[in-house]
N, CA, C and O atoms as a MOPAC input file, in Angstrom:
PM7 MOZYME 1SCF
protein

 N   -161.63200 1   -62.42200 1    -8.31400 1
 C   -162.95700 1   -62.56200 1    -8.89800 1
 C   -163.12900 1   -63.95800 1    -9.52000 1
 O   -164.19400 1   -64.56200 1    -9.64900 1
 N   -161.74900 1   -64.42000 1    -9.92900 1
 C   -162.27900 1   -66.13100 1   -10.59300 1
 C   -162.45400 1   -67.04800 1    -9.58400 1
 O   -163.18200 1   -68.03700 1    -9.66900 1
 N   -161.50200 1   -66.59000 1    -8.20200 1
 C   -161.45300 1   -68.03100 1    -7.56000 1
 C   -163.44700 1   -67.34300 1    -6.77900 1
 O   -163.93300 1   -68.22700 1    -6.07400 1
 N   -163.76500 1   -66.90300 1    -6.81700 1
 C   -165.40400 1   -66.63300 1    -6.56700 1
 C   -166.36400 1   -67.50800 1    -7.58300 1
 O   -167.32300 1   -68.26700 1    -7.44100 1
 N   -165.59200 1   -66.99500 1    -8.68400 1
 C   -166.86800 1   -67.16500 1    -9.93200 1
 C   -166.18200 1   -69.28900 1    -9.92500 1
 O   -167.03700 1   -70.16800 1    -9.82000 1
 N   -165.43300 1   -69.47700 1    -9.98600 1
 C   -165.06900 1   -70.80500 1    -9.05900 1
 C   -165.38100 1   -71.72500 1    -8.41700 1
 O   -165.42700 1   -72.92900 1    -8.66500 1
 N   -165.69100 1   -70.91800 1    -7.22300 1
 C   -166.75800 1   -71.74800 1    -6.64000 1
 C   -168.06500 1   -71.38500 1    -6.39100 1
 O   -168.77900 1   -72.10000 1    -5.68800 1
 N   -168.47200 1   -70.33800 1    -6.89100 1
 C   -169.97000 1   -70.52700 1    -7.52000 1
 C   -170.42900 1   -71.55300 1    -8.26400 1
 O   -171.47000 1   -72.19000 1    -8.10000 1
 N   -169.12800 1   -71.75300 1    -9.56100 1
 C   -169.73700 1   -72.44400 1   -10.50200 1
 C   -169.64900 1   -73.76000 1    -9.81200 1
 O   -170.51200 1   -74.49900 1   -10.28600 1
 N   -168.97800 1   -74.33200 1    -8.91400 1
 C   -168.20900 1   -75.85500 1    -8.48800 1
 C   -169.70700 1   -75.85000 1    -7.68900 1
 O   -170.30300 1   -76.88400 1    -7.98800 1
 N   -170.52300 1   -74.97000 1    -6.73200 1
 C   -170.99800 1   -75.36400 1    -5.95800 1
 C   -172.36300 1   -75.33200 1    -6.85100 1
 O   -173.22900 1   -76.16100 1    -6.57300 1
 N   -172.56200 1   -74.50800 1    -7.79700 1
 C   -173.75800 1   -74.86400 1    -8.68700 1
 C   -173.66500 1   -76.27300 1    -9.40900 1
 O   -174.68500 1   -76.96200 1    -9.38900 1
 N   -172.72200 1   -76.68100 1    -9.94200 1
 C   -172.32300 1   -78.28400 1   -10.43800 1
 C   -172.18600 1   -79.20700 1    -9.28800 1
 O   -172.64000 1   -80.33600 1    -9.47300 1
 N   -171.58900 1   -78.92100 1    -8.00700 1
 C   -172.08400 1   -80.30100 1    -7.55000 1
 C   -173.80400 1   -80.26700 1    -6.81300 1
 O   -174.10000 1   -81.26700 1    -6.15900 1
 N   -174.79100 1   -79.22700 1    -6.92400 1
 C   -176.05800 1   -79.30000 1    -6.82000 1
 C   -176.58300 1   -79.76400 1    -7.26500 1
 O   -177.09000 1   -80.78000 1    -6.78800 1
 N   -176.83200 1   -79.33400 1    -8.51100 1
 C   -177.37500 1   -79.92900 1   -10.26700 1
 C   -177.44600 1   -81.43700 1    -9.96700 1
 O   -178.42300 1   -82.12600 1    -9.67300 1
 N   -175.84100 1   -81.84300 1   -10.15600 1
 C   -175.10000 1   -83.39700 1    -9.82900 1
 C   -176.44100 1   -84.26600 1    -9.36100 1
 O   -177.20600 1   -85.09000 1    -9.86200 1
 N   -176.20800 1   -83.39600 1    -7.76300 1
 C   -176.50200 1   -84.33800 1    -6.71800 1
 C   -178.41100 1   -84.52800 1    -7.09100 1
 O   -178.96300 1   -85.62200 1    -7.20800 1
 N   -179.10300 1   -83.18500 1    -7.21300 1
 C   -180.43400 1   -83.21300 1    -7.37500 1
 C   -180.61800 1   -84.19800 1    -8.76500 1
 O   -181.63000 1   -84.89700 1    -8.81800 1
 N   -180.06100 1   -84.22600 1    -9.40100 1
 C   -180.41400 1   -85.12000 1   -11.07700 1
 C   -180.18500 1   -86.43100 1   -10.41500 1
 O   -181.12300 1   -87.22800 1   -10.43900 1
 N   -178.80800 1   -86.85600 1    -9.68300 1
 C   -179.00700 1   -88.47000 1    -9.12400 1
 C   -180.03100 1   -88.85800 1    -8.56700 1
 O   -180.66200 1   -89.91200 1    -8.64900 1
 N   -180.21900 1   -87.59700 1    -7.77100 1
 C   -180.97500 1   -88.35200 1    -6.25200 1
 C   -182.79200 1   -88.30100 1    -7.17500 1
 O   -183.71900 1   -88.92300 1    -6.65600 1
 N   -182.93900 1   -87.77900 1    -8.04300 1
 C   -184.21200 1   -87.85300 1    -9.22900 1
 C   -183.72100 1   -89.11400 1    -9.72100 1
 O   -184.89900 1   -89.41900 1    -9.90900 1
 N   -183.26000 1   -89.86500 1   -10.00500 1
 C   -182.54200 1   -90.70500 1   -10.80100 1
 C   -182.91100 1   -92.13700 1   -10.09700 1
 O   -183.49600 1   -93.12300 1   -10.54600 1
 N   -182.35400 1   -91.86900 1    -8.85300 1
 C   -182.50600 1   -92.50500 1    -7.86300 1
 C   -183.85400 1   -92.92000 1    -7.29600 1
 O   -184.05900 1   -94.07900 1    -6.93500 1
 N   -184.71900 1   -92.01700 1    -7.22600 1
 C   -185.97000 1   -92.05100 1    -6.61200 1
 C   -186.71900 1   -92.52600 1    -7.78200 1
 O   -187.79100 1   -93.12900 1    -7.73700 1
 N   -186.34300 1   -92.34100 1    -8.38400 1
 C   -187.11700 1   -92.83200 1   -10.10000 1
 C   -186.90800 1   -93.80000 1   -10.54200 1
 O   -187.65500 1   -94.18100 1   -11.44200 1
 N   -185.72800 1   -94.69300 1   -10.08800 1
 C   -185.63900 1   -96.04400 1   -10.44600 1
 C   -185.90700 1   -96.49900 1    -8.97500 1
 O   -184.91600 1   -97.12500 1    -8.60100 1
 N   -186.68400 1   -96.44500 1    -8.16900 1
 C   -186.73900 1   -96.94600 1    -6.99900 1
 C   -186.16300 1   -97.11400 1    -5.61800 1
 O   -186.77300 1   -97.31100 1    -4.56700 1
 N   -184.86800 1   -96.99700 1    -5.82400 1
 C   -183.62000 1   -96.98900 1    -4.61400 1
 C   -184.01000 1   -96.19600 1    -4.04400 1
 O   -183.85500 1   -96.56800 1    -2.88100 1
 N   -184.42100 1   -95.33600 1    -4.03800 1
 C   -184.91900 1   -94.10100 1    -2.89400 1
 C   -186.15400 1   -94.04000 1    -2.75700 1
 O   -186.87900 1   -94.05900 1    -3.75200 1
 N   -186.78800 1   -93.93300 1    -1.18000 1
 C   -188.29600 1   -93.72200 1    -1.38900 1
 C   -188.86200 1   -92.50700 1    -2.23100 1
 O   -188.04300 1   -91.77000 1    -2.78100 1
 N   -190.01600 1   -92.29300 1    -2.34400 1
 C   -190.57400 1   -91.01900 1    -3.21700 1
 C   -190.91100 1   -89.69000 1    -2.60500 1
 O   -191.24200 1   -88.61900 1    -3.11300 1
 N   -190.61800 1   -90.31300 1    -0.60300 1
 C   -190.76900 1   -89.23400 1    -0.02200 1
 C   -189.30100 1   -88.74700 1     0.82200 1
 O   -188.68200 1   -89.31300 1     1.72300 1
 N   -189.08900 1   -87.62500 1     0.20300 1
 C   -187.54300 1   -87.14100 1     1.38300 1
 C   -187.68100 1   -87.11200 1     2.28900 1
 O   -186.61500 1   -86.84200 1     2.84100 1
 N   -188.94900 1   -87.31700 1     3.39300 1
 C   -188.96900 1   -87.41700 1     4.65700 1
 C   -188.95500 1   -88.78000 1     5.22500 1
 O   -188.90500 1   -89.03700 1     6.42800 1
 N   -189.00700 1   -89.69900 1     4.18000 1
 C   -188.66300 1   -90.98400 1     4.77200 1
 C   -187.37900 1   -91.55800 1     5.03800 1
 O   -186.39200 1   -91.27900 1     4.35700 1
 N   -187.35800 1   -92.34500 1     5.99700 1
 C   -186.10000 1   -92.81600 1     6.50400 1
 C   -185.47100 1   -94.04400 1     5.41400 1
 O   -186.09800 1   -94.98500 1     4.92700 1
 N   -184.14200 1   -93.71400 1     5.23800 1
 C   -183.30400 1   -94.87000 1     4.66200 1
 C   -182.57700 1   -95.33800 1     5.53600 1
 O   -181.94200 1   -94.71100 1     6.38400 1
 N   -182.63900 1   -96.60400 1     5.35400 1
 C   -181.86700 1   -97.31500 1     6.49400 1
 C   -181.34000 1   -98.16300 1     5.76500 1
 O   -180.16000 1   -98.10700 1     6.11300 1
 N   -181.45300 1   -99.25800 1     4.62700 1
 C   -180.81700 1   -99.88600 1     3.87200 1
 C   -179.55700 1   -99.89900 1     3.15800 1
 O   -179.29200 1   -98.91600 1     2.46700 1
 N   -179.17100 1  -100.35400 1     3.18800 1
 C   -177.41000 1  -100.29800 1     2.99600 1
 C   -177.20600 1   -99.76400 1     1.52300 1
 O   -176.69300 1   -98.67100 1     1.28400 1
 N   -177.65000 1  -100.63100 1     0.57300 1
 C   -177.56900 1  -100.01700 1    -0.91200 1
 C   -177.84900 1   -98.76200 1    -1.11000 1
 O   -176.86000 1   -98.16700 1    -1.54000 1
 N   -178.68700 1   -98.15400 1    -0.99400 1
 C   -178.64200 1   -96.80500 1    -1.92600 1
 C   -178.59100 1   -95.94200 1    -0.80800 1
 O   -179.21200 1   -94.90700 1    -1.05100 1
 N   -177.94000 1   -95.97200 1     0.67000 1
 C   -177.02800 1   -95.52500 1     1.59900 1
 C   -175.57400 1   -95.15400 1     0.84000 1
 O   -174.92000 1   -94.11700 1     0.72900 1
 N   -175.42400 1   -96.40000 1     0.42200 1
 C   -173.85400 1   -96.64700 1     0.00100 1
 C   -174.05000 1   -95.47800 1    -1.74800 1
 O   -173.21100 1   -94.66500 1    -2.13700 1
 N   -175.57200 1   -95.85100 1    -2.53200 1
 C   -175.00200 1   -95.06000 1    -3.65800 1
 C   -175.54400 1   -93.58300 1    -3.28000 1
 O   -175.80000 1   -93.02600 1    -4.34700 1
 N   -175.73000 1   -93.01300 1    -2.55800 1
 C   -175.73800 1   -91.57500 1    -1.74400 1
 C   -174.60500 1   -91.28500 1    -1.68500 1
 O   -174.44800 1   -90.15700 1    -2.15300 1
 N   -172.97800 1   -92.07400 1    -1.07000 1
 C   -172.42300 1   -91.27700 1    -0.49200 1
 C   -170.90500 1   -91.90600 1    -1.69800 1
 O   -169.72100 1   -91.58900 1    -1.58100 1
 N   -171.42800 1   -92.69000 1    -2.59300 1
 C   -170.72100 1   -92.26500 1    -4.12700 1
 C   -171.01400 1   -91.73600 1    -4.76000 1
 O   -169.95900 1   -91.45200 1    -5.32600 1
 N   -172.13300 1   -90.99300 1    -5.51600 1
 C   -172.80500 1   -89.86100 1    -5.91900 1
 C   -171.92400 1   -88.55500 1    -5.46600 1
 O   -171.08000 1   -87.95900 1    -6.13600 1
 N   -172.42800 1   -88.24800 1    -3.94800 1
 C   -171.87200 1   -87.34200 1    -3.12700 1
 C   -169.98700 1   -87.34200 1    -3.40500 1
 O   -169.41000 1   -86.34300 1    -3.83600 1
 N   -169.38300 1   -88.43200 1    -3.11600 1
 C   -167.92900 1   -88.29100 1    -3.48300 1
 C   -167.62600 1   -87.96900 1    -5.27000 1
 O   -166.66400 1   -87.43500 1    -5.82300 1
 N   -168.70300 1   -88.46100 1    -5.73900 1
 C   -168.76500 1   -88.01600 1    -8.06600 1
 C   -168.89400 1   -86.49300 1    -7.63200 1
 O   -167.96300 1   -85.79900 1    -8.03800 1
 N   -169.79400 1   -85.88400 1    -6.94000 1
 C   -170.12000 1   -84.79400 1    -7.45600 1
 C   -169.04300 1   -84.17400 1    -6.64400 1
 O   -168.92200 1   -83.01800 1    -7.04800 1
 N   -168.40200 1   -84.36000 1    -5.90900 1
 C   -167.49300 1   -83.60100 1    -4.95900 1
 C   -166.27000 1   -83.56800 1    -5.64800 1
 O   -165.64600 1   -82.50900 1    -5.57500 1
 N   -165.72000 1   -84.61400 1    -6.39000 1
 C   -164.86900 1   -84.39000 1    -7.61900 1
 C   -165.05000 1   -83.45200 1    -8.58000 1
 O   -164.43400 1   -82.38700 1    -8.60600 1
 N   -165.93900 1   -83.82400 1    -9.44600 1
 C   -166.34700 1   -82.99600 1   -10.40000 1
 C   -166.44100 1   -81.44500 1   -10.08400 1
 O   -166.02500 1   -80.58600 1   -10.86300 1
 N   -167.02100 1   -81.18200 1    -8.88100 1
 C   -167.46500 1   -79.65300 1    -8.70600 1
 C   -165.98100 1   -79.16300 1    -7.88100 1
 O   -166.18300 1   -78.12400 1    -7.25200 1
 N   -164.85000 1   -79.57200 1    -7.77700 1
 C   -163.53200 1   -79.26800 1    -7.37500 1
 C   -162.94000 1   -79.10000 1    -8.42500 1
 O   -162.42800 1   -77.98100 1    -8.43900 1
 N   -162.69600 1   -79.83900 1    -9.59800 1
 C   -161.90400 1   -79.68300 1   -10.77400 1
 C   -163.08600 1   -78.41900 1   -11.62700 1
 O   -162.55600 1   -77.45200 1   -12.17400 1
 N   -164.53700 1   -78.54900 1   -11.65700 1
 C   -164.79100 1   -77.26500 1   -11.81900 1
 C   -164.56500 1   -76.17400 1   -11.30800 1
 O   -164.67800 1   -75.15700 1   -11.99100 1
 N   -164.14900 1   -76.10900 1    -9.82900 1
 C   -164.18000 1   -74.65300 1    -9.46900 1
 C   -162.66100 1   -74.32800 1    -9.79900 1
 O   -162.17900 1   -73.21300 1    -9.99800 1
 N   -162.09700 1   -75.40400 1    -9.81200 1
 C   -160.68900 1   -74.55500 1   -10.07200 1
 C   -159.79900 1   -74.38700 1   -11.79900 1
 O   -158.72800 1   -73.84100 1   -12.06300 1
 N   -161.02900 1   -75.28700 1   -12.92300 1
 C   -160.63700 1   -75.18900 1   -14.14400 1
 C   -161.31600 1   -73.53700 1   -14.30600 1
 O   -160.95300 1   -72.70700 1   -15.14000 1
 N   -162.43000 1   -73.34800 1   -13.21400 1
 C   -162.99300 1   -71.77200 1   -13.64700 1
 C   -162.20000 1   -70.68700 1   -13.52400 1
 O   -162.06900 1   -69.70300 1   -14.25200 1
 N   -161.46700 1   -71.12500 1   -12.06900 1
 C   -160.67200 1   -69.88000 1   -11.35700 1
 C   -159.13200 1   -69.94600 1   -12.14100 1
 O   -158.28000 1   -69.07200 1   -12.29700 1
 N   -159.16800 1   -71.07700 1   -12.46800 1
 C   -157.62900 1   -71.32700 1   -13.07100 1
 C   -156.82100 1   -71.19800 1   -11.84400 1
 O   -155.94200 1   -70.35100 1   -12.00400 1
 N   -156.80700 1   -71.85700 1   -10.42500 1
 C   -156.34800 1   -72.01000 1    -9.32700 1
 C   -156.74400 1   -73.09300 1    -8.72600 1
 O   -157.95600 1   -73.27700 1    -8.83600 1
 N   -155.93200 1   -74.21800 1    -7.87500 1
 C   -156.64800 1   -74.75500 1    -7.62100 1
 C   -157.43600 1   -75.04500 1    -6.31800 1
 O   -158.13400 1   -76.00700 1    -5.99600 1
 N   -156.96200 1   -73.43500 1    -5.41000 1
 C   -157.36700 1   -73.15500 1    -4.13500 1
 C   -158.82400 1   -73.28000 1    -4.26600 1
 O   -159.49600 1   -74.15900 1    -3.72800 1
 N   -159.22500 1   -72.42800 1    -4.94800 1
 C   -160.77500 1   -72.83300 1    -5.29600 1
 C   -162.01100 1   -73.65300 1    -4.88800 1
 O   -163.14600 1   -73.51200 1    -4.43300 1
 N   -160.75600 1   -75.00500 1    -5.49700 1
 C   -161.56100 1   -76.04700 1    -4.91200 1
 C   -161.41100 1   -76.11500 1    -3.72100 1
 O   -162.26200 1   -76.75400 1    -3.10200 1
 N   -160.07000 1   -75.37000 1    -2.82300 1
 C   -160.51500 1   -75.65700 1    -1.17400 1
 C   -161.70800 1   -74.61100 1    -0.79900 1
 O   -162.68100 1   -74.69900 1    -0.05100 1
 N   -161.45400 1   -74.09100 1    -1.22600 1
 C   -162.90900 1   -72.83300 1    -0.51400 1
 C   -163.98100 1   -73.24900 1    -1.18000 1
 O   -164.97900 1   -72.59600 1    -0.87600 1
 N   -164.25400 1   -74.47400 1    -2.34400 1
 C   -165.64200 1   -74.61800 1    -2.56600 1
 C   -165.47000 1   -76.25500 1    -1.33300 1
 O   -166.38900 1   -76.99700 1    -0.98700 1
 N   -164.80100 1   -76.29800 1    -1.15800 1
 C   -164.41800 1   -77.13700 1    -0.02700 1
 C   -165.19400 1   -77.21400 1     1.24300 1
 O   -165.95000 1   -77.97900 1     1.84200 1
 N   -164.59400 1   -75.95900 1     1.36800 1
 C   -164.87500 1   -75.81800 1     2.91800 1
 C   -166.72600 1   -75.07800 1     2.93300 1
 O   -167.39900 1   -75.17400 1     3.95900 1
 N   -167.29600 1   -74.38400 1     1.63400 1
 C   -168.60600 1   -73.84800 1     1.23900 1
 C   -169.40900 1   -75.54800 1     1.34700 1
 O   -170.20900 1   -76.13300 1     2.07900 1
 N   -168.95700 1   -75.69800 1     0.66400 1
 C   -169.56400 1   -77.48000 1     0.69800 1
 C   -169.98100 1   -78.26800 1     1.91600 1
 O   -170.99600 1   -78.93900 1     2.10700 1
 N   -168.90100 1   -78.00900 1     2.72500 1
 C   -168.64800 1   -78.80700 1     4.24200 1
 C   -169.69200 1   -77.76900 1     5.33200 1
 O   -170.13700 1   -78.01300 1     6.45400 1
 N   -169.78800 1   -76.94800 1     4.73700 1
 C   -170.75300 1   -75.79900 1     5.66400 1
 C   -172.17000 1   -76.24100 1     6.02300 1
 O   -172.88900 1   -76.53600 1     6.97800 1
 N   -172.14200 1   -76.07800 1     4.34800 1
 C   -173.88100 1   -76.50500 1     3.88500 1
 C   -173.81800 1   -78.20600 1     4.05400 1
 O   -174.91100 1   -78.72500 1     4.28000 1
 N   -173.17000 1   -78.70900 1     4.00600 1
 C   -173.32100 1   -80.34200 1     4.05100 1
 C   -173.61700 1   -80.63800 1     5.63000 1
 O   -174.38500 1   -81.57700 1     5.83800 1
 N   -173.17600 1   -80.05100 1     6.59700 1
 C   -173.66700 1   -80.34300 1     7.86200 1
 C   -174.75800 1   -79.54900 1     8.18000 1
 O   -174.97500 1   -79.86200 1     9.35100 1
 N   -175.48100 1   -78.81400 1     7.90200 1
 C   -176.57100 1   -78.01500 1     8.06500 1
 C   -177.42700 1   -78.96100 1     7.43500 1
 O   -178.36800 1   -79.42000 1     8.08200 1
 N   -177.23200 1   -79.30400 1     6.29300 1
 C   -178.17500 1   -80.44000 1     5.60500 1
 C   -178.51600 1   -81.99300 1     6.34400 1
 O   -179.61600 1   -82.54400 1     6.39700 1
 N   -177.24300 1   -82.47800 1     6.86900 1
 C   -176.88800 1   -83.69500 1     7.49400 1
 C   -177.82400 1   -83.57900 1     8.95900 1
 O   -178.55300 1   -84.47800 1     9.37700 1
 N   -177.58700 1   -82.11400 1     9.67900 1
 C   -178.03500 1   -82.24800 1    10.90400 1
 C   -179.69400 1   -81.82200 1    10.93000 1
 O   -180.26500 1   -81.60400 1    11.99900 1
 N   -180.21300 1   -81.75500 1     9.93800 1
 C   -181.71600 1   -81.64300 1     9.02400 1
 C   -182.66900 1   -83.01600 1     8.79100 1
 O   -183.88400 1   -83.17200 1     8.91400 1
 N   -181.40900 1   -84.10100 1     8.33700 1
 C   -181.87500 1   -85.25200 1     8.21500 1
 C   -180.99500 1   -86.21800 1     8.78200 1
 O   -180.70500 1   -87.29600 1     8.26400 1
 N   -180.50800 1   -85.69400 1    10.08300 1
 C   -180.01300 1   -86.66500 1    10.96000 1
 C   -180.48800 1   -87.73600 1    11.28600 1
 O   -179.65600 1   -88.64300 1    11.29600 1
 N   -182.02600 1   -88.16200 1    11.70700 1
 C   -182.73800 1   -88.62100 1    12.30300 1
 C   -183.35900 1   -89.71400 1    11.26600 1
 O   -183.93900 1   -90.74300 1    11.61200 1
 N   -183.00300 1   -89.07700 1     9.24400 1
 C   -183.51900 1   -90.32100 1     8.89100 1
 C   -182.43100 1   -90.83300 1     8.23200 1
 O   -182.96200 1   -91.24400 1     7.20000 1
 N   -181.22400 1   -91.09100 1     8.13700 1
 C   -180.41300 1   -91.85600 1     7.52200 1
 C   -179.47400 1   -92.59500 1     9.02900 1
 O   -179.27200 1   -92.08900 1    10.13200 1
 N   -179.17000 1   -93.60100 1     8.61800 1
 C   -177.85500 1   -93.88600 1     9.86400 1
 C   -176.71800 1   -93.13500 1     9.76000 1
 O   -176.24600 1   -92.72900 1     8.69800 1
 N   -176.35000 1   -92.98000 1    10.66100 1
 C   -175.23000 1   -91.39500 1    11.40400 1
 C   -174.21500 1   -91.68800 1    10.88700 1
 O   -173.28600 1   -90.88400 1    10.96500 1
 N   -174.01400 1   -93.09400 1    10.09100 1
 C   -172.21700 1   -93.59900 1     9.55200 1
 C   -172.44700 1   -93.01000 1     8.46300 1
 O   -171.46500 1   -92.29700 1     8.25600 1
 N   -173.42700 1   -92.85700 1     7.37000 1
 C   -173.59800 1   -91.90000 1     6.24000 1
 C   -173.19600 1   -90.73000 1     6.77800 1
 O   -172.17900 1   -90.13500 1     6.42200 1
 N   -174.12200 1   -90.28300 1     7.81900 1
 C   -173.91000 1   -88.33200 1     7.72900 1
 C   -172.31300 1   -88.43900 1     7.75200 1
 O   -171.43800 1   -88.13200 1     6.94200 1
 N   -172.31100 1   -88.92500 1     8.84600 1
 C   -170.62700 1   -88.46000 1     9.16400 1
 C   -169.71800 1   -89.14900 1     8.11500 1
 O   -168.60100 1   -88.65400 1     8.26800 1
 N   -169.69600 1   -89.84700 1     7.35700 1
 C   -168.73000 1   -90.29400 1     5.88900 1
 C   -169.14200 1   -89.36700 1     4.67800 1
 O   -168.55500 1   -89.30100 1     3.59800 1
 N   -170.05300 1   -88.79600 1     4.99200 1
 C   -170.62700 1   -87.70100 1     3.57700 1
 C   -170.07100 1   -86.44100 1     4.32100 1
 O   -169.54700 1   -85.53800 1     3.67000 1
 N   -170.15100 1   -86.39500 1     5.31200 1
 C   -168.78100 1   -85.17300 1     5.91300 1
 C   -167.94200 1   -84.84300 1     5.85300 1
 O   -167.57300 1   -83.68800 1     5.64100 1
 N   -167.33600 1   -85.81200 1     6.03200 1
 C   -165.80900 1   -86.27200 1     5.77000 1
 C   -165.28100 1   -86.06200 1     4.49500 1
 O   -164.30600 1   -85.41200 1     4.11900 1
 N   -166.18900 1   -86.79900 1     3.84300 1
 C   -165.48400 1   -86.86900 1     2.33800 1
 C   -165.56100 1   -85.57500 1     1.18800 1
 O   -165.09500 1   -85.53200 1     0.05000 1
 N   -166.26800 1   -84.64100 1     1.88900 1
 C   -166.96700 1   -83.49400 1     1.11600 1
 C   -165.83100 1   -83.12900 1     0.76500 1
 O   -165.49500 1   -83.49200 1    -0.36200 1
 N   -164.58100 1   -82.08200 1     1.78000 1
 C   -163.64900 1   -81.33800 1     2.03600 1
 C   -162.26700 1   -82.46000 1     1.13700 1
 O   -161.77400 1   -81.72200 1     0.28300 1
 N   -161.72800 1   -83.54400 1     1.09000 1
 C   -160.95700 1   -84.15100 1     0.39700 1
 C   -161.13900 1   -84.66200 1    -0.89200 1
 O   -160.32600 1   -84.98300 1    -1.75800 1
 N   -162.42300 1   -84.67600 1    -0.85400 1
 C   -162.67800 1   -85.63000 1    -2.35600 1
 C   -162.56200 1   -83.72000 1    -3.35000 1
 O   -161.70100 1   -83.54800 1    -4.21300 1
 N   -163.64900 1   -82.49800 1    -2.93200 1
 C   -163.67000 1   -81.52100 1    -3.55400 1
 C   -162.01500 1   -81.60100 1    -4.07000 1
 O   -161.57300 1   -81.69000 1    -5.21500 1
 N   -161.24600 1   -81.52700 1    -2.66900 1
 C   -159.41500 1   -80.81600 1    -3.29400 1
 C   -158.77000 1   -81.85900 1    -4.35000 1
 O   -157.92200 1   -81.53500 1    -5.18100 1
 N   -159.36700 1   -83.32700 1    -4.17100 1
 C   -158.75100 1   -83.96000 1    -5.10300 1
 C   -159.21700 1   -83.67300 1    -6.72900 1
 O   -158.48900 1   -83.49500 1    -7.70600 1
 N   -160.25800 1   -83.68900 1    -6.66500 1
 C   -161.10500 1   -82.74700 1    -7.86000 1
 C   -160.10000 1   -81.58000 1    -8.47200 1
 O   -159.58100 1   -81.59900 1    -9.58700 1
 N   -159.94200 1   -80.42100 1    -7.31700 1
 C   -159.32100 1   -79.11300 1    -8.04900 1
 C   -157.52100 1   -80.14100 1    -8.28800 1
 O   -156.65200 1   -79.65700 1    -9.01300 1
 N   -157.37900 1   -81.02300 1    -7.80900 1
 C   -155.35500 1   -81.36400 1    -8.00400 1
 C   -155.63000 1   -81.48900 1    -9.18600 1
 O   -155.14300 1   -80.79900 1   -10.08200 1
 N   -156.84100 1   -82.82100 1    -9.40300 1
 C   -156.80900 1   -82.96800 1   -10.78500 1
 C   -156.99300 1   -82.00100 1   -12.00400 1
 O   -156.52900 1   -82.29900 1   -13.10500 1
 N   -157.66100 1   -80.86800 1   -11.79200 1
 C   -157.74800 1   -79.90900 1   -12.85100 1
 C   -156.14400 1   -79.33500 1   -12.77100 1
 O   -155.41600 1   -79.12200 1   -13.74100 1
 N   -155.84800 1   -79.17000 1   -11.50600 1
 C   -154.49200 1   -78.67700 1   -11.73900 1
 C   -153.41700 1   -79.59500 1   -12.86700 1
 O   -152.76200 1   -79.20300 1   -13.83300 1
 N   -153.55000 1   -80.68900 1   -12.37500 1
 C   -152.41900 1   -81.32100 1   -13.13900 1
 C   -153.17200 1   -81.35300 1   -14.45600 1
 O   -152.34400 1   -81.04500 1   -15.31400 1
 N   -154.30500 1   -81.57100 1   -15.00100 1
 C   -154.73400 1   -81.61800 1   -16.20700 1
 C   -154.33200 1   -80.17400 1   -16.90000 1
 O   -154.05800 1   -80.31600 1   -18.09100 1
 N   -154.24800 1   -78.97300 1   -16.47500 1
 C   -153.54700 1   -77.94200 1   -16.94800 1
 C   -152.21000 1   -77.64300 1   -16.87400 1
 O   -151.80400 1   -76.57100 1   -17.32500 1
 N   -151.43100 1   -78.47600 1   -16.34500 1
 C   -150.19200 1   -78.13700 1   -16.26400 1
 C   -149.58800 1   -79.39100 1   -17.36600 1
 O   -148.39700 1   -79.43800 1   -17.67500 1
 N   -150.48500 1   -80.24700 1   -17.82000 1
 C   -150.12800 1   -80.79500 1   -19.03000 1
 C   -150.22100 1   -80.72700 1   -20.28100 1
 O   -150.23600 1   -81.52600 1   -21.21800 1
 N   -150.29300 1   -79.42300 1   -20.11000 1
 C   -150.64500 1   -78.67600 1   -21.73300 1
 C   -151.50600 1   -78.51300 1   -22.32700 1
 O   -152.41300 1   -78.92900 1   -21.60600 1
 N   -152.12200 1   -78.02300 1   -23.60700 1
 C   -153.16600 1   -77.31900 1   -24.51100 1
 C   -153.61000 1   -78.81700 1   -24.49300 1
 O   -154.55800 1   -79.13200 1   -23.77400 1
 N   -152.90800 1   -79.84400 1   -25.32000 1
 C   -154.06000 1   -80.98300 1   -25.77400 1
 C   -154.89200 1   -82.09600 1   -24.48400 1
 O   -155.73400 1   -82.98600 1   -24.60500 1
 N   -154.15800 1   -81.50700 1   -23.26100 1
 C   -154.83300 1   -82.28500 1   -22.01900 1
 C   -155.88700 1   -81.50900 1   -21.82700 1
 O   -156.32700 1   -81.82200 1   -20.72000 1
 N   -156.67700 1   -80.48800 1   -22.38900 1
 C   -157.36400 1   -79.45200 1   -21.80100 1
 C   -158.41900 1   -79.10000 1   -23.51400 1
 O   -159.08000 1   -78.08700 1   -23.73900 1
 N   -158.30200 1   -79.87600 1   -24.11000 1
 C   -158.93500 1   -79.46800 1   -25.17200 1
 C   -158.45100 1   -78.20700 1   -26.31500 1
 O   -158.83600 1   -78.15700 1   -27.48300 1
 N   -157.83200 1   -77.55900 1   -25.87600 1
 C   -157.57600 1   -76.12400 1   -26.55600 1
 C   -157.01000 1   -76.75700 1   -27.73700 1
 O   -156.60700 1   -76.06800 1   -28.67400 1

């Protein structure tokens, strides 16, 4: 039941993440104002798919500080990599294809490095962990 509630929570945090940047983004200009427009420009190409690798961290060391495992983060891993190509092959047509496919890629490794790190941050005791 934790490694669930896990990556519920990992895949609700890297949503949040990603929707508050990409507001962030569109609000300071780097992004057009319409999601159906095409990006083709290299800069905020490039801060799309560091965003995407922040939140893919973060929501790995969440799913597995939830589950207290750090498999977690592979199954919010592989939940991630599901929905990330369903999304990618949605807006194939307006980003260049070296994004989709590097925001692919990186979903599934960056998430597990996320849950190592919660791992090792708990296996270093109460004061690495706040308690």
């Amino acid at each position: 039941m934790r490694t669930t509630l896990g990556v519920i929570a990992g895949f609700v945090v890297w949503s949040v993440l990603w929707l508050c940047a990409n507001y962030a983004l569109r609000s300071g200009g780097m992004l057009p104002a319409s999601q159906t427009a095409p990006i083709t420009a290299a800069t905020p190409v490039l801060a799309l798919l560091i965003v995407s690798t922040v939140c893919s961290v973060i929501a790995g060391y969440t799913a597995a500080r939830v589950a207290h495992v750090a498999v977690a983060a592979v199954f919010l891993g592989v939940v991630l990599l599901v929905v990330g190509i369903v999304v990618q092959m949605k807006y194939w047509s307006l980003m260049p294809q070296w994004y989709s496919i590097a925001f692919i890629i990186l979903l599934l490794p960056m998430t597990v490095a996320g849950g190592r790190m919660a791992a090792r941050s708990s296996m270093a005791g109460p004061a690495a962990i706040g308690a």
